[in-house]
KEKE-3310 file (N, C-alpha, C; in steps of 0.2 Angstrom, whole numbers, plus 5000, padded with zeros to 4 digits):
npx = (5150:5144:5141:5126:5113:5105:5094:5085:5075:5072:5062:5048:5042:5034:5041:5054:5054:5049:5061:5070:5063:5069:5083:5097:5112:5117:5127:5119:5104:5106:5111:5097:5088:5093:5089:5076:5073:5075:5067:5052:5054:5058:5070:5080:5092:5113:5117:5108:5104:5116:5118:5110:5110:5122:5135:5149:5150:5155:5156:5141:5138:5147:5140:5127:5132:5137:5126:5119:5125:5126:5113:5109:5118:5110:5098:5104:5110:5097:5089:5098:5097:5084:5084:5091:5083:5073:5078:5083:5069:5062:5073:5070)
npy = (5750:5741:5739:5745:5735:5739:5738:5739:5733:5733:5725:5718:5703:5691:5695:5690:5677:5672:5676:5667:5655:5654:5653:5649:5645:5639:5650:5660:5657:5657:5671:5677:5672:5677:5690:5690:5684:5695:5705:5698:5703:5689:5690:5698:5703:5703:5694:5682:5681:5677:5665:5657:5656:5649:5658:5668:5681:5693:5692:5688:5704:5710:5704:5713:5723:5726:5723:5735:5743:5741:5744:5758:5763:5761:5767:5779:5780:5778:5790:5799:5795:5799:5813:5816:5813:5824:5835:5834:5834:5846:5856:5860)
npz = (5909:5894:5876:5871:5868:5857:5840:5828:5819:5801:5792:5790:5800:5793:5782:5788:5789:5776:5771:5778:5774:5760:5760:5759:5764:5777:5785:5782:5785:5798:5803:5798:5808:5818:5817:5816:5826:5836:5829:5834:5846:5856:5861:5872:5873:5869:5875:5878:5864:5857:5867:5860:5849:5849:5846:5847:5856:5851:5840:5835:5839:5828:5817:5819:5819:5806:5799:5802:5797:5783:5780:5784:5775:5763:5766:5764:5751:5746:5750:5745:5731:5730:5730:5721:5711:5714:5711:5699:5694:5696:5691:5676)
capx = (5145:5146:5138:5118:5108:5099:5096:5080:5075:5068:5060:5043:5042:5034:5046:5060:5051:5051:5068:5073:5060:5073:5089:5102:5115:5117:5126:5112:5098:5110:5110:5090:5086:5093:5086:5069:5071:5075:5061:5049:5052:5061:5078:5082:5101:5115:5121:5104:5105:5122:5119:5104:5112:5129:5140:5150:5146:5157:5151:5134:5140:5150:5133:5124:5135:5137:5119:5115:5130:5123:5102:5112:5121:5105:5094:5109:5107:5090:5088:5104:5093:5078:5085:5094:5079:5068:5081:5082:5063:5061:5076:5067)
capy = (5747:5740:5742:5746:5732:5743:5736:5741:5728:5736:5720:5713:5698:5689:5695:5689:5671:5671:5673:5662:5647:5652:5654:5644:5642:5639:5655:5664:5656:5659:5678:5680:5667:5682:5695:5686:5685:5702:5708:5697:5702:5685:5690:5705:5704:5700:5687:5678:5679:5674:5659:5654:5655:5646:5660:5673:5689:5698:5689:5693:5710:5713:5703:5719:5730:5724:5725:5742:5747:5740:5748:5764:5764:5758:5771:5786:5779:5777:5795:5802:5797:5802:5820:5819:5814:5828:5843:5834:5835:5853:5858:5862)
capz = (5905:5889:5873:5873:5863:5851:5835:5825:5812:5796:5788:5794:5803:5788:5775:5788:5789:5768:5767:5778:5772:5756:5764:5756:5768:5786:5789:5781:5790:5805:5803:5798:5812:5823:5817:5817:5835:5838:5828:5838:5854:5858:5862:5875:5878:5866:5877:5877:5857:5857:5868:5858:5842:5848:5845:5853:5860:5848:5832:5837:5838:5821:5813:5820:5816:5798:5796:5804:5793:5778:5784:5785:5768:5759:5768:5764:5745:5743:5751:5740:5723:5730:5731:5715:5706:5715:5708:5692:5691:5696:5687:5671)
cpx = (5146:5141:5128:5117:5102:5101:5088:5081:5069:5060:5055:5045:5040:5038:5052:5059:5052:5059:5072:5069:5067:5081:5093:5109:5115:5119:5119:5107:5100:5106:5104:5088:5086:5090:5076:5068:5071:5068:5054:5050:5056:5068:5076:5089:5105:5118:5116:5105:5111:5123:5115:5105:5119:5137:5143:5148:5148:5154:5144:5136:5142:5143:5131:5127:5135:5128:5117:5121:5127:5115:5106:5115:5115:5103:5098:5109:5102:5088:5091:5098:5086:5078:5087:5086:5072:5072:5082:5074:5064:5066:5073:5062)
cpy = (5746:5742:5741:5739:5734:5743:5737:5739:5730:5731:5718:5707:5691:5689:5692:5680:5669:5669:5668:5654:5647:5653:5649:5642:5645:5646:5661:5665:5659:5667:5681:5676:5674:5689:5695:5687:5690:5707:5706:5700:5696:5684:5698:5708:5700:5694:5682:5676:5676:5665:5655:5651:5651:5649:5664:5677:5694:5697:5693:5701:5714:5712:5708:5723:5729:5726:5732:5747:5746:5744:5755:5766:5765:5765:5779:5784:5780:5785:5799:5802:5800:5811:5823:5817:5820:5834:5840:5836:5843:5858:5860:5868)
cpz = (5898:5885:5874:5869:5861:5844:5831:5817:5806:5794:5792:5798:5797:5783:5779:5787:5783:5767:5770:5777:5765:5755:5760:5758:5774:5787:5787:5786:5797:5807:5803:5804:5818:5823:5818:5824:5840:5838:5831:5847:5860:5863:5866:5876:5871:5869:5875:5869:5855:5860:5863:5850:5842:5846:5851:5853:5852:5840:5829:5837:5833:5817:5815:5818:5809:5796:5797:5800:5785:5776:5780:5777:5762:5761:5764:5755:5741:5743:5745:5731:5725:5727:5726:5709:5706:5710:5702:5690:5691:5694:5678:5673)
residu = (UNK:UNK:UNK:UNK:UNK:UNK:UNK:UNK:UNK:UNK:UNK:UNK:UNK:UNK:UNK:UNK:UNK:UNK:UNK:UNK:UNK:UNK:UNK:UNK:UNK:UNK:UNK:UNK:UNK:UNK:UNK:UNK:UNK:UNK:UNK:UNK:UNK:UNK:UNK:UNK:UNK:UNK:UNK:UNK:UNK:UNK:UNK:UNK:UNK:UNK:UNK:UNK:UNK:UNK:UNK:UNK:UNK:UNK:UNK:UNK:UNK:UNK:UNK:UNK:UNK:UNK:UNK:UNK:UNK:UNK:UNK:UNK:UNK:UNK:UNK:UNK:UNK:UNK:UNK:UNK:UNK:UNK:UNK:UNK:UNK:UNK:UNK:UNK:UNK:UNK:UNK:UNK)
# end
């Protein structure tokens, strides 16, 4: 069995529409285009996603990995200052 397609797309569905009315090259739009489709509901299977956007499987696959590694850093960041700004606060 390969890998699962589980991908959990942080970004409204409005906010993914915005950035790609302002997308500014094609692989961009590409990449919100797919995530657009995920987050609707549209897409169930990376294959479908893959044929629909004209790429390969594995593509499709690295682009998810690259963003859910990306999600994951941001989150582990955002987290990291939150915790360093609570023990600064309560350090006094």
């Amino acid at each position: 069995m390969g890998n699962q397609f589980r991908v959990e797309v942080w970004e409204s569905s409005e906010q993914l529409q915005h950035r790609l009315r302002h997308a500014v090259t094609a692989a961009t739009k590409e990449r919100i285009q797919m995530l657009y489709r995920i987050k609707t509901g549209a897409i169930t299977t990376r294959q479908e996603l893959s044929q629909r956007l004209g790429r390969n499987e594995s593509t499709v696959y690295r682009w998810l990995k690259r963003y859910k590694d990306r999600l994951n850093l941001w989150m582990g960041l955002h987290h990291f200052r939150f915790i360093k700004c609570n023990f600064i606060e309560n350090w006094y």
